[in-house]
C-alpha positions in Angstrom: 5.9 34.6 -7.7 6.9 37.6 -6.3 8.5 38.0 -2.5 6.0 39.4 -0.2 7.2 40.8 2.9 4.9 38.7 6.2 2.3 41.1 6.9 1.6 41.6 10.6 -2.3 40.8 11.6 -3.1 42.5 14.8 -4.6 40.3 17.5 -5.1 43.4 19.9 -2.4 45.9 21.3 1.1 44.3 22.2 0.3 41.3 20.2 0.4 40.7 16.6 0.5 37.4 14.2 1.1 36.5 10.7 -1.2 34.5 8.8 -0.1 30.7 8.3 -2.0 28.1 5.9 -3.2 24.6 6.6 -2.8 21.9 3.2 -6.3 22.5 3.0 -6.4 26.2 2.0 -3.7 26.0 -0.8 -4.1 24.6 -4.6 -1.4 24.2 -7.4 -1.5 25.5 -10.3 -0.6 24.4 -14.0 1.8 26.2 -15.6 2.8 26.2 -19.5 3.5 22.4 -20.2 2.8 19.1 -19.3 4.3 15.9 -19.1 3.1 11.8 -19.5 3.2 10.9 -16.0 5.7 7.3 -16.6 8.0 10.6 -17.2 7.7 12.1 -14.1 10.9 11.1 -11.5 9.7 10.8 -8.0 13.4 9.4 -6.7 14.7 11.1 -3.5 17.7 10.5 -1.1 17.8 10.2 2.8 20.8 9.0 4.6 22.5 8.4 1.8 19.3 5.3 0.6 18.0 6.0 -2.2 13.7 5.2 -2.8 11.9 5.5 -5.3 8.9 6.6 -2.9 9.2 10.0 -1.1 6.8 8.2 1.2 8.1 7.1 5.0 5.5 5.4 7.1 4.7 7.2 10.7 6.7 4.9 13.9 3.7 4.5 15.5 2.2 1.5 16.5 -0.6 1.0 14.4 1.5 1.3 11.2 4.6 -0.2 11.4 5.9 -3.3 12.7 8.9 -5.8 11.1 6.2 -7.4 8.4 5.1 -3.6 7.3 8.6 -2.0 7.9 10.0 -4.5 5.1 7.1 -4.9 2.8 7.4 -1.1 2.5 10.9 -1.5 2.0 10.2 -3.7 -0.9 7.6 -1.5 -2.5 10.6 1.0 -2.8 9.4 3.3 -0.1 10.2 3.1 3.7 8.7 2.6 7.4 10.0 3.6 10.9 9.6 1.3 13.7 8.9 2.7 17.3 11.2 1.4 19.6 8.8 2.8 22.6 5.8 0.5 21.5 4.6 -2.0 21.7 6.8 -4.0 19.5 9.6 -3.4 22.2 7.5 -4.3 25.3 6.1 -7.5 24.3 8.1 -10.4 22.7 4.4 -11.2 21.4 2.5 -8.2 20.3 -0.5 -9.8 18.6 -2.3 -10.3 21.8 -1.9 -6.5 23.5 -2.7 -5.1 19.4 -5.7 -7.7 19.4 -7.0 -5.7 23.5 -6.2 -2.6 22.0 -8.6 -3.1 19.1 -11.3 -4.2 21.0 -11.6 -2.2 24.0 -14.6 0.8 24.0 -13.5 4.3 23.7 -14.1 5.5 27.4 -11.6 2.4 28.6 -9.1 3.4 25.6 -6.9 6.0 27.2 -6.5 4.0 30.9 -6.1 0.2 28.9 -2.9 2.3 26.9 -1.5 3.6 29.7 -1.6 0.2 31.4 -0.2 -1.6 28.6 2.6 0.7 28.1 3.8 0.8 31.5 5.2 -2.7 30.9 9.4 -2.1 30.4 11.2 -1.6 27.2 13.3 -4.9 27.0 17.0 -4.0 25.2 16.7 -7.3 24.1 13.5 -6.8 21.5 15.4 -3.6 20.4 17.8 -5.7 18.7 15.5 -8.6 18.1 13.5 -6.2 16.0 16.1 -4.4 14.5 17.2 -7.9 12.9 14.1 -8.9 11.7 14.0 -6.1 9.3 17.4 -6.7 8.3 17.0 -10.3 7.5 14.4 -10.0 5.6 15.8 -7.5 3.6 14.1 -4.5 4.9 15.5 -1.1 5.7 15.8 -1.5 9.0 14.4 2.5 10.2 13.8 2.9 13.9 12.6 5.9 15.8 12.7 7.0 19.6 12.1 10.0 21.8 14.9 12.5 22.7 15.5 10.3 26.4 14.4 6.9 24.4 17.8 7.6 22.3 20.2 8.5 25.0 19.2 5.1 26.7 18.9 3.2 24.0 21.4 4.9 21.3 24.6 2.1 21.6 21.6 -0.4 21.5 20.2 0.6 17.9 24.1 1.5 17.0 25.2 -2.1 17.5 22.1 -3.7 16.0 22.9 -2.5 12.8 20.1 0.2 12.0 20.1 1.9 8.9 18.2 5.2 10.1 17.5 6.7 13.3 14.7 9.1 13.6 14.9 11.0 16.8 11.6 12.4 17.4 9.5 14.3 20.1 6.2 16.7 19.6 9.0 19.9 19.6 12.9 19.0 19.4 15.4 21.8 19.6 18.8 22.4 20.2 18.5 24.4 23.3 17.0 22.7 25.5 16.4 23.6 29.0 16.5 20.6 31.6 16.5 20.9 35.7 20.2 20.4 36.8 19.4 16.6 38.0 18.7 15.8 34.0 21.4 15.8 31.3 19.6 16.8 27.8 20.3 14.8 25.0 23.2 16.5 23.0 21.5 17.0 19.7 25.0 17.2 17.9 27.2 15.2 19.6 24.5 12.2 19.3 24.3 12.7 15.1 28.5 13.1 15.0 28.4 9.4 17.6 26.0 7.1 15.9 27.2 5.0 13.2 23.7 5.8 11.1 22.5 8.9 9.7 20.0 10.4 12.7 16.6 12.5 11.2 15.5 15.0 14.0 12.6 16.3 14.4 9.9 17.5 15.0 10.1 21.5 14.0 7.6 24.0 12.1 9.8 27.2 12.0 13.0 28.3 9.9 14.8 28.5 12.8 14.7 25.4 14.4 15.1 24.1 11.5 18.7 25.3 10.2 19.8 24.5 14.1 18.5 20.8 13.8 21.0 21.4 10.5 23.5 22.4 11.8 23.7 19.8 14.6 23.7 17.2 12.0 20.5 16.2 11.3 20.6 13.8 7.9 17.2 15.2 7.3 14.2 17.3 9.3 11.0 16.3 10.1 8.3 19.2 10.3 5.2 19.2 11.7 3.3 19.9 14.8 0.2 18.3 15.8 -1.2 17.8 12.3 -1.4 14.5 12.6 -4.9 12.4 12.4 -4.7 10.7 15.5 -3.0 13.6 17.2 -4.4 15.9 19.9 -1.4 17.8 20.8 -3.0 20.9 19.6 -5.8 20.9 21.5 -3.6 19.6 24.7 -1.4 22.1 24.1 -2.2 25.1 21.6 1.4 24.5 19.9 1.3 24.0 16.1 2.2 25.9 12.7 -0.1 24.8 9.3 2.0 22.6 7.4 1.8 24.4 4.3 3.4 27.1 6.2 5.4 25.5 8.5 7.0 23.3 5.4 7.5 26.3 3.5 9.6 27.9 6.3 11.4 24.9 6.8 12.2 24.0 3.6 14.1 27.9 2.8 15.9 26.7 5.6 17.2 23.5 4.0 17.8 25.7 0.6 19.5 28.5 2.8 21.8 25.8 4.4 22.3 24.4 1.3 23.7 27.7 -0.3 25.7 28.2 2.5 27.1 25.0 3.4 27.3 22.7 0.2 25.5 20.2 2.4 21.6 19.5 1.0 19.3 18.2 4.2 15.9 16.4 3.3 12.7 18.0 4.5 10.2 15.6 5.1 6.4 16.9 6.0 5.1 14.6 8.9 1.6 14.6 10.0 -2.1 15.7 8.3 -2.1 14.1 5.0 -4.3 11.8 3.6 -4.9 11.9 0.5 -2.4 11.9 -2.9 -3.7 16.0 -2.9 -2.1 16.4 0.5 1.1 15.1 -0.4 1.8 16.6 -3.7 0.8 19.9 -2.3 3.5 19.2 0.7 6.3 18.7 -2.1 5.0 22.1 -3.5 5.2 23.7 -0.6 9.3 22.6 -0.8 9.1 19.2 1.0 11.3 16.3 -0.1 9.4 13.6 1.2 6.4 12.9 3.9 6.3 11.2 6.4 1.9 9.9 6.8 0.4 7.4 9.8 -3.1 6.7 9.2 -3.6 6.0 5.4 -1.0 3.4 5.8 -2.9 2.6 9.0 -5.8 1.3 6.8 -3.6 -0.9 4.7 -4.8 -5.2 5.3 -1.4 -5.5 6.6 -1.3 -2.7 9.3 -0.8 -3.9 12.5 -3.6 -1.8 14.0 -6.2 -3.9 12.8 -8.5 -1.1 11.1 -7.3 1.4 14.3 -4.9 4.4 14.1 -3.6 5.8 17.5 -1.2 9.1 18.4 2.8 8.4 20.1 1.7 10.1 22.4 -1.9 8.7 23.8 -0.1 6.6 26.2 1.3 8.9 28.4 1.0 8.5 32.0 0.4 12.3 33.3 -0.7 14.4 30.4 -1.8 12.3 26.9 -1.6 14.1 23.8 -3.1 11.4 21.0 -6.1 9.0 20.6 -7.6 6.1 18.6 -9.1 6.8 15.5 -11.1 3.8 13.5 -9.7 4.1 10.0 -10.9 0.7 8.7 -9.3 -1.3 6.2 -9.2 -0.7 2.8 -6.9 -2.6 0.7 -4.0 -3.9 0.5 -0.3 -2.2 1.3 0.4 -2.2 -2.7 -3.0 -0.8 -3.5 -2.3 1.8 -1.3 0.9 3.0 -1.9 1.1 2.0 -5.7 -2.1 1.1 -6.8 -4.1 0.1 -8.8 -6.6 2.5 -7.1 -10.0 0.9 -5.2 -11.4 4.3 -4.3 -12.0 7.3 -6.3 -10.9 9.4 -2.4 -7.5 10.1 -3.1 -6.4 7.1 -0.7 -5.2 4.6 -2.9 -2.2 4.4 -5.5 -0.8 7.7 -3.7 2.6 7.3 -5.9 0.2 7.3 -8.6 -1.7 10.3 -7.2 2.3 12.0 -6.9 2.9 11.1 -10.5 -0.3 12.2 -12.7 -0.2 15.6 -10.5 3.7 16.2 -11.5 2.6 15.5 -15.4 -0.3 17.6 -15.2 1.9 20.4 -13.6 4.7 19.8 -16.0 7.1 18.6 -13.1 9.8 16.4 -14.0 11.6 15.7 -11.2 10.6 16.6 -6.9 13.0 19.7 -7.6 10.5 20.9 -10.1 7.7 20.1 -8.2 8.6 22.1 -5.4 9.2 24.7 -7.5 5.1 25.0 -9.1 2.9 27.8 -8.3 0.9 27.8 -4.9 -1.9 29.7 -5.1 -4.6 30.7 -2.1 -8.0 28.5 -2.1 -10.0 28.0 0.7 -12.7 27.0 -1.5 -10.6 24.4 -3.2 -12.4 20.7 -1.8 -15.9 22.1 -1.5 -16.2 24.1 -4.9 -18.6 22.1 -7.0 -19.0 19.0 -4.7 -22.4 20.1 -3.6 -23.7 16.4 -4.5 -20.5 14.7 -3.4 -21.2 15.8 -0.2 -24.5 15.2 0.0 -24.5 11.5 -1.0 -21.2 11.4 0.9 -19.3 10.5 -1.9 -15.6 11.0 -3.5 -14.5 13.9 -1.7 -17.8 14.6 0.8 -16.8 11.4 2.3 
């Protein structure tokens, strides 16, 4: 494809806007060959690990806790831990998972903020942390921008193998009142013993700063999420087929520049097999998804999905979806496939769409032509919807 210079849409005088694109409005397109899918090589790096999966699953509560984190690990992709949940407040979660899962939606929001007002305890941090580990898990954690300066030597000496540093925006300038010291985006990757993924970010920018602090890899994405409401809250947020697109000619400009090659991974909005090979097109390396894991038997949120943020004492930004459960972790992630929705076997999903576009390898898939296609999931599915079926679920 061609460059194409942005083209300014005017909103009214003194303010204009270029067009971005949502997952949903984009298709890919065959090219000249194709390729047997056992061919196609989904392996990707991060931090120096190797998986086979370019799938991480979300740190949020409902998705990951020591059982998922390593049974992920063991299906050759990966899962962050939260340590601001629940796993890290209670030495027993089952009981608070089990209230959250039953309490009515208008109580929802006030039981969270009452159950997360109980103290992170140092002492689970590293608890958890070794859990993974002994199991043989990859033992990835995650924690706000003020969650890492407090806890940072904690994770450090427990061993981690990745440390995702995550917040709705993350940047390297950061503004604080004189009475708060901001977290020192480089100085923290250069300190800790463990590669550190920053995040979160939708523009080129940000991006190639978060590089050039030392991020091992970026997360992008801005209240996409399914159990996210940051965007209504807040009106902040890019597309992600934009956003990852900007993000990712950061990584590639970086690249050229530097030598140094930093992992893009697309967090938040995807769903479906369709959703995530379209990210990789878009240039992502991996993705990073909360509530299809969230439906797995083994998900901790017991058939419910809920946002980082929907705890927050003065200003929540998430809430509790009902995903259900349907399957197992394997089915999920590797198959064999239950539904015909996209939702199951989503390395499957990765690997029949890289065969069918000729892709060999992630480099090559992020390489395929994008085109335009709003009409894309409701051409032809007249009856789907109508019975509610397949894709009119």
């Amino acid at each position: 494809m061609g460059t194409l210079e942005a083209v300014d849409i005017q909103i009214g005088r003194g303010k204009s806007a270029r067009r971005a694109y949502g997952i949903d409005e984009i298709a890919l397109c065959p090219g000249t060959r194709t390729l047997d899918p056992s061919l196609a090589d989904t392996r990707w790096r991060i931090g120096g690990i190797e998986r086979e999966i370019p799938i991480i699953a979300s740190a949020m509560d409902g998705v990951v806790d020591v059982r998922m984190a390593v049974l992920l690990s063991q299906l050759g992709a990966l899962g962050v831990l939260n340590l601001e949940g629940i796993q890290t407040r209670y030495a027993d979660p089952v009981p608070v998972l089990e209230r959250i899962a039953s309490v009515g939606k208008t109580e929802f929001v006030t039981l969270m903020q009452e159950l997360y007002a109980e103290p992170i305890k140092p002492e689970l941090i590293t608890q958890r942390i070794r859990e993974i580990k002994e199991q043989g898990g990859i033992a990835a954690v995650s924690a706000t921008p003020v969650g890492a300066m407090k806890y940072g030597e904690i994770v450090g000496k427990a061993g981690a193998d990745l440390f995702f540093v995550q917040g709705t925006v993350v940047s390297t300038a950061h503004l604080s009142p004189e009475s708060v010291t901001p977290l020192d985006l480089a100085q923290f990757c250069q300190e800790m013993p463990m590669p550190v993924i920053l995040g979160n970010c939708v523009t080129y920018d940000v991006a190639l700063n978060l590089m050039k602090a030392g991020a091992a890899a970026v997360m992008v994405g801005i209240g996409p999420g399914a159990a996210c409401t940051s965007r209504g809250v807040l009106g902040v947020g890019v597309p992600q087929a934009t956003a990852v697109a900007d993000c990712a000619a950061a990584r590639d400009d970086y690249y050229n520049e530097t030598g140094n090659y930093v992992p893009v991974i697309a967090d938040g909005g995807l769903v479906t097999g369709g959703d995530i090979c379209k990210c990789i097109a878009c240039g992502a390396d991996g993705v990073m998804i909360g509530s299809p894991f969230a439906r797995a038997q083994e998900a901790p949120g017991r058939g419910f999905h809920w946002g980082m943020a929907t705890p927050s004492p003065v200003l929540p930004r998430g809430t509790r979806i009902q995903v259900g459960s349907t399957g197992t972790l394997e089915q999920i992630l590797v198959g064999p496939a239950q539904l015909d929705d996209g939702t199951h076997n989503l390395l499957g999903a990765l690997k029949t769409s890289m065969g069918t576009l000729g892709a060999k390898n992630l480099k090559e898939m992020q390489q395929v032509e994008v085109v335009i296609a709003p009409s894309l999931l409701t051409e032809g599915k007249v009856y789907q919807k109508a019975q509610q079926l397949g894709m009119g679920k």
